[in-house]
Each structure stands twice: as structure tokens, then as C-alpha cells.
N, C-alpha and C positions, 0 to 999 in steps of 0.2 A: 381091106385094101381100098373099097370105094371109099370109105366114109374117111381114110387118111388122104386120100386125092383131094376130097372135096374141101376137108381143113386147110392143107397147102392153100387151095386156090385163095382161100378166102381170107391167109394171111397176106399174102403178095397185094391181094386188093387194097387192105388196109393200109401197108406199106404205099402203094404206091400214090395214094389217097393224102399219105402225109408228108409225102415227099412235094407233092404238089401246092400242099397250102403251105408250103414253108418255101418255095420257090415265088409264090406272089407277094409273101407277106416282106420276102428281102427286095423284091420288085418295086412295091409301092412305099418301104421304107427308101430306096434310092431315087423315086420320082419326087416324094418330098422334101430330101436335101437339097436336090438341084433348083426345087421352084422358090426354097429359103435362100439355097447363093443365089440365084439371079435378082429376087427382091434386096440382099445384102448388096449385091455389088450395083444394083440402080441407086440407092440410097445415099451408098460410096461415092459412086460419080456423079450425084446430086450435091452432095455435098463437097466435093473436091472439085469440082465445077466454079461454086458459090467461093471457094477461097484460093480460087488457080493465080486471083491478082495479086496474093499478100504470102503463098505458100504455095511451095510444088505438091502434086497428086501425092495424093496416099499410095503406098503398095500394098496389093492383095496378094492372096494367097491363097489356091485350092487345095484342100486338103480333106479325102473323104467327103466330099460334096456341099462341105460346109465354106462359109471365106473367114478369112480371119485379119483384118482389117489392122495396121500399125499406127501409132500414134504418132503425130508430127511433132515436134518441137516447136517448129515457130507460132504455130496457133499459139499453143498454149505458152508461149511468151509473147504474142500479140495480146492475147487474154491477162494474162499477171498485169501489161502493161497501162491498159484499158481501166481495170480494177484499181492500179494504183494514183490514175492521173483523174478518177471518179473521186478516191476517198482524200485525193488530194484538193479538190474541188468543195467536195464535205468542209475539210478544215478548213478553208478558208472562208468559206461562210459561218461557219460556228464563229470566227475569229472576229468579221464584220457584227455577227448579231451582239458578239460579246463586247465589243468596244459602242457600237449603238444603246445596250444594254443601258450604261449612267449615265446615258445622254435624257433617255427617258424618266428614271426615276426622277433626275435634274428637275426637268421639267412638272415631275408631279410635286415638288416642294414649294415651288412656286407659289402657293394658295393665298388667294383673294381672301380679305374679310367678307363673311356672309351678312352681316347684320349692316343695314343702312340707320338705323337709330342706337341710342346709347342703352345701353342695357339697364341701367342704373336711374337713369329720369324718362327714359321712353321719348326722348324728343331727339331733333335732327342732331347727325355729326355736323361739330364743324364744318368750314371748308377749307380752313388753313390747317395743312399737313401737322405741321408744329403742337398743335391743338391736340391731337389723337394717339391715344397710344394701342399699339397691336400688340395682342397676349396670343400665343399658340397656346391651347390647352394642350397639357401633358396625357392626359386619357383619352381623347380623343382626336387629337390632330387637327384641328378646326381652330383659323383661326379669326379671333374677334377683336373689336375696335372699342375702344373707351372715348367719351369724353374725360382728358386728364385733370381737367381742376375740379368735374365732377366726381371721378375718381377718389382723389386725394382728400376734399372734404367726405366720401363716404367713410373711409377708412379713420382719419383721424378724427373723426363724428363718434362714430361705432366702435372704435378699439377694433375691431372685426377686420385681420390681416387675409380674406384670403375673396376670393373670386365669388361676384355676389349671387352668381346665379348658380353656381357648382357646388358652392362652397368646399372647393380643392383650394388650399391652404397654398399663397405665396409662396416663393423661395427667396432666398433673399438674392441670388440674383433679378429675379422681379422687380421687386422692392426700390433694389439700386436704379434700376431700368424707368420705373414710375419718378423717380426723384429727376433724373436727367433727363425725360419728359417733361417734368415740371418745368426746371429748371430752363429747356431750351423757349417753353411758352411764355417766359417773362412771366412764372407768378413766381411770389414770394410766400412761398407755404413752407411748413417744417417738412422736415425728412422724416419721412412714411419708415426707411428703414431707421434710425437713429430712435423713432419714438415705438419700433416692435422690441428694440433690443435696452429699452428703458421700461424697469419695472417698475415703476414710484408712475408714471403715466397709465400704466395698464391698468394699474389696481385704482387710482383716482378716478378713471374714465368705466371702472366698471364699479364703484359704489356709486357712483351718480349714476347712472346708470338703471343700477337696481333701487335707489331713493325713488328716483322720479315713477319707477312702474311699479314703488311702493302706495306713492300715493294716487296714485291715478288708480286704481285699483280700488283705496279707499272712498275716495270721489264715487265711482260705479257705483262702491255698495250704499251709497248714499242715495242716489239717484233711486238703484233698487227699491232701497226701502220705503222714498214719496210715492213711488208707482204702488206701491203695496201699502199703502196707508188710504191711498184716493179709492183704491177699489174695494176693500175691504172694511171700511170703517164710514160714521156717520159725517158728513160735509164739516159738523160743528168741530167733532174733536180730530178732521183729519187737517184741517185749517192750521187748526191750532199747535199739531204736533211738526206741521210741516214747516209753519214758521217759528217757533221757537226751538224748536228740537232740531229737525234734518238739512236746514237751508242753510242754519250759521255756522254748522260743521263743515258744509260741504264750502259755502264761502270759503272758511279758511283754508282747508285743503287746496283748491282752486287759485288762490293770491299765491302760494308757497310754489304750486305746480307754474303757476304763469313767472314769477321768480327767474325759477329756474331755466325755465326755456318757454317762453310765448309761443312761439308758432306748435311746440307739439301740445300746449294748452288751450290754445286754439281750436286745433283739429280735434282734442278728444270732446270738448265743448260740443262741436255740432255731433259729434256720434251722442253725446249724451241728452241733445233737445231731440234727434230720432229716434231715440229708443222711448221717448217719453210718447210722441205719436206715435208708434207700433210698426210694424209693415205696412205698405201699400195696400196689400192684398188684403190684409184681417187686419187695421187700425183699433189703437185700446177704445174702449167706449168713454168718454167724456159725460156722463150721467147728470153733473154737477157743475160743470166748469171749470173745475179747479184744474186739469193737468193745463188747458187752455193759459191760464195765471201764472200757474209754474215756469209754464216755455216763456212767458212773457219779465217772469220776475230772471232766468236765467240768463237774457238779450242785456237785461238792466245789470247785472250781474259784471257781465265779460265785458259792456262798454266802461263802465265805472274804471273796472281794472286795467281796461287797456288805457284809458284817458289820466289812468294814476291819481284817480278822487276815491276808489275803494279800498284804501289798509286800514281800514278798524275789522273789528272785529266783532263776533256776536251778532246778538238780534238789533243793536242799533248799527251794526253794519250795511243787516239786510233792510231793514226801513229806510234805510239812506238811497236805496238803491230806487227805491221808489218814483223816485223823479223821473228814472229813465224807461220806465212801462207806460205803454200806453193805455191803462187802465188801473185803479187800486185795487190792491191784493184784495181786499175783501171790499166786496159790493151785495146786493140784493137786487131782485126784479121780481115780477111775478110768477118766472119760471122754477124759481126757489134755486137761482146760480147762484152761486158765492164768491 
């Protein structure tokens, strides 16, 4: 009987043990609803404060110790309206940029000629407008200036229809475009297009063409070959092969070349008395005198021709030429020159 007394006592303990902690734990679950409403409904009336001038108070609501906060209508149609008169602000700016938009490209077409000289002879443009013709290059938008009657003779010179520095090939609006530049500058040249779309021109301007850097070519190897007779061989029989063998050749070649066009027989002239003195740097050596006679017999050579006293031909061509050196082909001293 004791030890069921003592059982009793010590369930009612436990009971009343749990009775207790479930009486705080609903305790301090209701002190922290009420410290959540009262921070809910400061927030409320902070906020419904802030828009008392545009919308009436919100209504709250207690319920189990929480609030439960309603939503206005006007806000959120002050809001939609906000939002709409914002992305209607947007458009019209898109609208502005987009109408500015080919105002600017406009302006990037605009483009200046870069080049102050002519691409073609390297010397100043014009100053009359009339004179100059502008090319947009097609590959790269860049636009450039011609002199147009230097133009017109490189083309109908050259057969060569297209851009001298790109060589991006005319169109024939170009073409048309170069004529009626010509045309406004007062010359009287042919039509650049008229002589691309004529093939009896094309093919006469390119056998002459390939004639003339037939034989200037010829000429060179002539040239080659005195340089290679002076260094190589005795004074007596280089003398000798150089004026009956390599001079009356090259003679002729040279009268056919100047013929044909003087000034590019001209020009290849002095590259052929240069190559006969060497480089600056490393000069041939002169052992004997004779390249010295050469370059002298070659001055007698080009004046003859230009003065129109040199058409014969042969080794009594080149003794004719004699007259115009300031020394005779073959001499003697003590230094054994010839």
C-alpha cells in the first residue's frame, strides 16, 4: 500500500510538471503574436500615412493575434499608371533616337578625300574643282581624289581599266563617271569607257606592250653580257668583243626601243649606265677602264639617237657615235687602260 501511495504521488507530480510547461509555452506563443501585430500595424500605419494624400487608410484586422492587412485599389492603379506614363516616356525616346538615328549615319557619308597629292604622279591636286575626279573605293569606303587627265592618260597608256593602287577593277559606271570628268575639264581625250568595251584596242595596246618589254629585256641582257666580258676576260679580247659583238646589238635594240616610245627608252638608258657602275655601297671594280668607255660610248649612244644622226646600224653605227664621247673607245697610258 505504501509503495502504491508513493507511485500516485509521483504521477500527479509529473502531470502537473506538464501541465505547466504547456501553459507557458501557449503563454509566450501569444506574447509573440501580439509583438508581430503591433510591429504589423506600425508598418501599416507608416505606410498608410505615406499615401493618406493619394489613397485612404488601409483596414486591419485582428485575428488570433496576427493582422491581416487589405489591399487598396487606388495605389495599385496610381502604380499601373506610373508604370504606363514611365514606358510611355521610354517610347518616345526610342522614337527620338530612332528618327536621330539617319541623321547620323547621313552624316558619316559625308567623307572627305584623304589624299592631298595624286596617287598616280605623286604631285599636288589641282586647285580647280573641275580638274579632280573622287573615287569611293568599294572595299573599303575611303574616298580618294585623281588628277583626271592624269588619270585618263594612265588608263589609255596602260590598257590597265582599274584603280592603280588597289588594282580593284573599274565599273563601268566609273568609267562613264571618268569621261564626264574629262569631259567637264575641257580635254579632248577618248573615252576611257568606249576604248575598255573595244577589243581591237585592248589587244594592240597589249602587243605593244609586251614588244617593248620584249626588247628592253633584250637590251639588259646585253648590257649583262659587257659587264661579264669586262670582268671576266683579257682587256684585248674584251675590247674587242664588246665593240663588234654586244654594242651593235644593243645599238639596234635601243633605236627600235626609243622608236617606240623615247621617254620609256630614256628611263631604261640610265638604269642601264647604273647597273654598269654597281651600287653605291659595293661599286664594280673598273681594273682596266673600259666599263668607264662603255658608260661614255652609251651618253654617245642615246644623244645620237635622240638628235636623230644614229639609224645605221652595226659596228659602223657604233664608231659613228664616237664623236659624242669625250674620250676614244680605245686608248693606251702607262697604266695599261684601254
Amino acid at each position: 500500500m505504501y509503495t502504491r501511495a508513493i507511485a500516485s504521488a509521483a504521477t500527479a507530480n509529473s502531470r502537473e510538471l506538464r501541465s505547466r510547461s504547456k501553459r507557458r509555452e501557449v503563454s509566450s506563443s501569444r506574447n509573440v503574436g501580439s509583438s508581430s501585430g503591433s510591429s504589423v500595424t506600425r508598418n501599416s500605419n507608416n505606410s498608410s500615412s505615406s499615401s493618406s494624400s493619394t489613397a485612404p487608410k488601409a483596414i486591419t484586422k485582428k485575428k488570433r493575434g496576427f493582422m491581416e492587412i487589405s489591399s487598396v485599389t487606388e495605389s495599385s492603379s496610381s502604380s499601373s499608371s506610373s508604370s504606363s506614363s514611365s514606358s510611355s516616356r521610354l517610347n518616345t525616346s526610342n522614337s527620338i533616337d530612332n528618327t536621330q538615328a539617319p541623321q547620323l549615319k547621313q552624316k558619316k557619308q559625308k567623307v572627305q578625300p584623304l589624299n592631298k597629292l595624286c596617287p598616280i604622279m605623286m604631285d599636288a591636286l589641282p586647285r580647280k574643282k573641275s580638274s579632280i575626279w573622287k573615287y569611293i573605293r568599294p572595299h573599303c569606303h575611303v574616298q580618294v581624289a585623281f588628277n583626271i587627265e592624269t588619270l585618263v592618260d594612265y588608263i589609255l597608256k596602260s590598257g590597265d581599266f582599274s584603280d592603280p593602287e588597289t588594282r580593284v577593277e573599274f565599273s563601268e559606271e566609273n568609267l562613264r563617271g571618268i569621261d564626264q570628268a574629262a569631259k567637264d575639264a575641257g580635254l579632248k581625250k577618248e573615252s576611257v569607257l568606249e576604248a575598255k568595251n573595244n577589243p581591237q584596242f585592248t589587244a594592240d595596246l597589249n602587243f605593244r606592250r609586251d614588244a617593248l618589254e620584249g626588247i628592253e629585256r633584250c637590251a639588259g641582257d646585253s648590257m649583262a653580257d659587257i659587264l661579264n666580258t669586262i670582268e671576266n676576260q683579257n682587256p684585248d679580247e674584251a675590247q674587242m668583243q664588246i665593240f663588234m659583238q654586244h654594242l651593235p646589238l644593243f645599238h639596234d635594240m635601243y633605236r627600235q626601243l626609243h622608236e617606240a616610245d623615247s621617254a620609256y627608252a630614256n628611263a631604261c638608258m640610265e638604269h642601264w649606265k647604273k647597273f654598269m657602275t654597281g651600287p653605291p655601297n659595293k661599286p664594280h671594280q673598273d681594273r682596266h677602264g673600259l666599263i668607264r668607255v662603255v658608260q661614255q660610248l652609251l651618253n654617245g649612244i642615246q644623244r645620237s639617237i635622240n638628235l636623230g644622226t644614229g639609224a645605221g646600224t652595226g659596228a659602223g653605227a657604233v664608231a659613228g657615235n664616237w664623236g659624242f664621247m669625250e674620250d676614244g673607245f680605245m686608248h693606251s697610258d702607262n697604266e695599261g687602260d684601254y
